[in-house]
N, C-alpha and C positions, 0 to 999 in steps of 0.2 A: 601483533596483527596488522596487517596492510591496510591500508586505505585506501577506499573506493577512490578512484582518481581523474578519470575521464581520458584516461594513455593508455591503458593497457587492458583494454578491452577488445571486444567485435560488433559487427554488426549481424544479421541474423534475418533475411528477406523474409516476411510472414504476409502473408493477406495485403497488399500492393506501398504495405508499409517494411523500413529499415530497422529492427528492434535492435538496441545497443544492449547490451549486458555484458558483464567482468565477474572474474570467478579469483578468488583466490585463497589461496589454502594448498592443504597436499590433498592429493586426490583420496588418499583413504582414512578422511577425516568425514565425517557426520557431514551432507552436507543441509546449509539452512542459506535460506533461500528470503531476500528481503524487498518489499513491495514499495515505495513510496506513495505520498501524497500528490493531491491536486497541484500541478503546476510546479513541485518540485524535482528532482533529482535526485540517484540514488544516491550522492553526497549528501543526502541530509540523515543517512544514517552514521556517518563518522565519529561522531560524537560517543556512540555506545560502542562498536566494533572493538576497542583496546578495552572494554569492561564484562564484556564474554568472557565467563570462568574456563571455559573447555574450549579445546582447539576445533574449529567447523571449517570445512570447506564452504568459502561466505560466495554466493551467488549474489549480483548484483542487476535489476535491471532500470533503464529507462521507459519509463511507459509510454507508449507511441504518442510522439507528437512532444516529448519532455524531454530534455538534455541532449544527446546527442540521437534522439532515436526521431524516423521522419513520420509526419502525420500521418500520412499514406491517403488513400480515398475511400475507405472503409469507417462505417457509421463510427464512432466513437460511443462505447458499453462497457459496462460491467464485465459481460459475456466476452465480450472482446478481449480486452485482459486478460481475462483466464486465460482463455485460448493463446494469448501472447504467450503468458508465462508457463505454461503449460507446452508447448512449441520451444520455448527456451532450454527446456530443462529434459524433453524429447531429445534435441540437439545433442546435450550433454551426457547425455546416456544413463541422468539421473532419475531413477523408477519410484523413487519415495523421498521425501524430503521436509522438514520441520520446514515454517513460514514464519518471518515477523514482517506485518503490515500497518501501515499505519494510513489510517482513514478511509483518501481512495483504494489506496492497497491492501487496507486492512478488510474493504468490501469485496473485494476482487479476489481475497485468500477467503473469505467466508466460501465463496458463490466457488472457487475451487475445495475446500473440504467438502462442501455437501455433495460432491457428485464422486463415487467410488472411487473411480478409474482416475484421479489426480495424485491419489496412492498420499496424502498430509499427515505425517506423523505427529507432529503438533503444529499448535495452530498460536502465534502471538496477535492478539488483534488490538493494536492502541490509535485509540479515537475514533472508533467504528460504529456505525449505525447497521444494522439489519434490513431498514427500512428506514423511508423519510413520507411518513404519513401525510394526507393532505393537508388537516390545520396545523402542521407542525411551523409555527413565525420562522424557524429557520431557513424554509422552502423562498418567501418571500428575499431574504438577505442574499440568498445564492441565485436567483433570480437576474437580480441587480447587478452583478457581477461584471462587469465590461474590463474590454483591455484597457483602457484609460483609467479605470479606477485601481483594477491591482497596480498598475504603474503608477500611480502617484504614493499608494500604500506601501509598495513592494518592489522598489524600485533594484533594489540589488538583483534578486528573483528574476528580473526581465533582462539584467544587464549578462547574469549567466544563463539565461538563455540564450541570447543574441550569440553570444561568444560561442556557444558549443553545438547551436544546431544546424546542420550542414543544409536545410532549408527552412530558415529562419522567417513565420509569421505568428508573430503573437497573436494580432487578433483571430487569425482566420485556428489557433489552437482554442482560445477561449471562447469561441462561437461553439466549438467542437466537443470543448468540455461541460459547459452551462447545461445544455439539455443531458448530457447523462447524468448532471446529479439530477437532475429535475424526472429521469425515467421512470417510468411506471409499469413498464411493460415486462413480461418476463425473461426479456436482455437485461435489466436492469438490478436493482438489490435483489438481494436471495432472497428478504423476506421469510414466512415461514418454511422456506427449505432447508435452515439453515436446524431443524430437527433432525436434518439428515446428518448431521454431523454425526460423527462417531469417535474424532481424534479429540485428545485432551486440549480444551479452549481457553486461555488465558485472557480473558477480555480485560483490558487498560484504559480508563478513564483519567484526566484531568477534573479535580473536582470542580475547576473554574473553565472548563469548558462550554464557550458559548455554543459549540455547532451539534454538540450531542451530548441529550440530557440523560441523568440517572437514569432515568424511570426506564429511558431506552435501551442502556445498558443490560439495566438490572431484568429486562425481558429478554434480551439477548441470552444471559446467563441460565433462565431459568429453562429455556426452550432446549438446552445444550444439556443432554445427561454428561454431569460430573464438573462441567465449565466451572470455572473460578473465575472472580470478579478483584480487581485491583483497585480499588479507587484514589488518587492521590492527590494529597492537600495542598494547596498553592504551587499549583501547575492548572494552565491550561490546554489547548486543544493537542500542543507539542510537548505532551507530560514526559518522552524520554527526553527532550529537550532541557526544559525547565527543571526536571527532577533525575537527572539522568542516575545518579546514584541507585535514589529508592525505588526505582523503576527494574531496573538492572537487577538488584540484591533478588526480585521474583523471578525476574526473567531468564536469571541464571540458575536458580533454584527448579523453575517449570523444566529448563531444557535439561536438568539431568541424567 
């Protein structure tokens, strides 16, 4: 299996934004379709991609304003995403397609199951909230959030930024990102639509996940007729990360 790489991709004009995403695979392979996190790239799925049992036509995208894709002048949402990757996958001439997301991605393939017409034959969600309730202490930490602080934390993270984005500002990304985690509005988390679901939901927790609790999970799961829940022991919020193995061993099992 290829690796997502940042060469052999496109870009893809959407909403007054540049969307980058890479595909690879044969064309008449399963395709599955993979979302990244806040402020990463879809290189940070590379790690699992050679641990796929079955051959897939692997969709990759950068979420606007992430790796090679540009911010554009449109709010920055949940809602948006979809719509991105939903426009990507239009492009592609792909009518149905499994998801693996992870966090912000994994909310953005929620908020795309629940609605018909996105056609998600299954759903992988690792490190995903449904919602981010008002007293939840988490609200407050993502709050805080500035470009000066991920850069001091996460400095690799901003140096491949700089490197791959053809209109490179950090801060004016992280201004852009802070209030969608923080939305409340019906642009934002699915929340209880995610009843709407109907495709089989693999929800994936790190058991040492500080930014999404059990409890959030284990509601997630229960709202989902049929959802299975994964929880995995010493891993945190990057449980294909940390545990890419045991993670994997279900996730190759779920996509059979």
């Amino acid at each position: 299996m290829e690796h997502f790489n940042h060469h052999s991709g496109d870009h893809l004009a959407l909403d007054s934004a540049k969307i980058y995403f890479e595909v690879h695979g044969d064309s008449t392979d399963p395709p599955l379709l993979f979302l990244h996190g806040g402020l990463g790239t879809l290189r940070d799925f590379n790690d699992v991609l050679p641990r796929l049992a079955k051959r897939f036509r692997v969709i990759g995208i950068d979420s606007r304003g992430h790796g090679k894709s540009t911010l554009g002048t449109a709010a920055m949402n949940y809602q948006r995403l979809a719509l991105d990757a939903a426009g990507v996958l239009r492009h592609l001439g792909v009518e149905r397609c499994s998801v693996v997301g992870f966090s912000d991605g994994g909310i953005t393939a929620l908020r795309m199951a629940a609605q018909a017409d996105m056609r998600v034959e299954r759903l992988v969600a690792i490190g995903t909230d449904k919602m981010l309730k008002p007293d939840d202490p988490v609200r407050k930490l993502l709050a805080g959030v500035t470009a000066e602080s991920w850069t001091k934390k996460f400095p690799e993270t901003v140096a491949l930024y700089n490197a791959l984005n053809p209109q490179p500002d950090f801060k004016g990304l992280v201004d852009a990102i802070v209030p969608m985690w923080l939305d409340d509005s019906p642009s934002g988390y699915p929340g209880d639509c995610v009843r709407q679901i109907s495709c089989p939901l693999l929800a994936i927790r790190g058991d040492e996940d500080h930014l999404v609790s059990r409890a959030s999970v284990f509601e997630l799961v229960e709202q989902v007729k049929g959802a299975k829940l994964l929880n995995i022991p010493f891993a945190g919020h990057e449980a294909h990360k940390d545990q890419a193995e045991a993670v994997m061993a279900s996730v190759n099992r779920f996509l059979e």
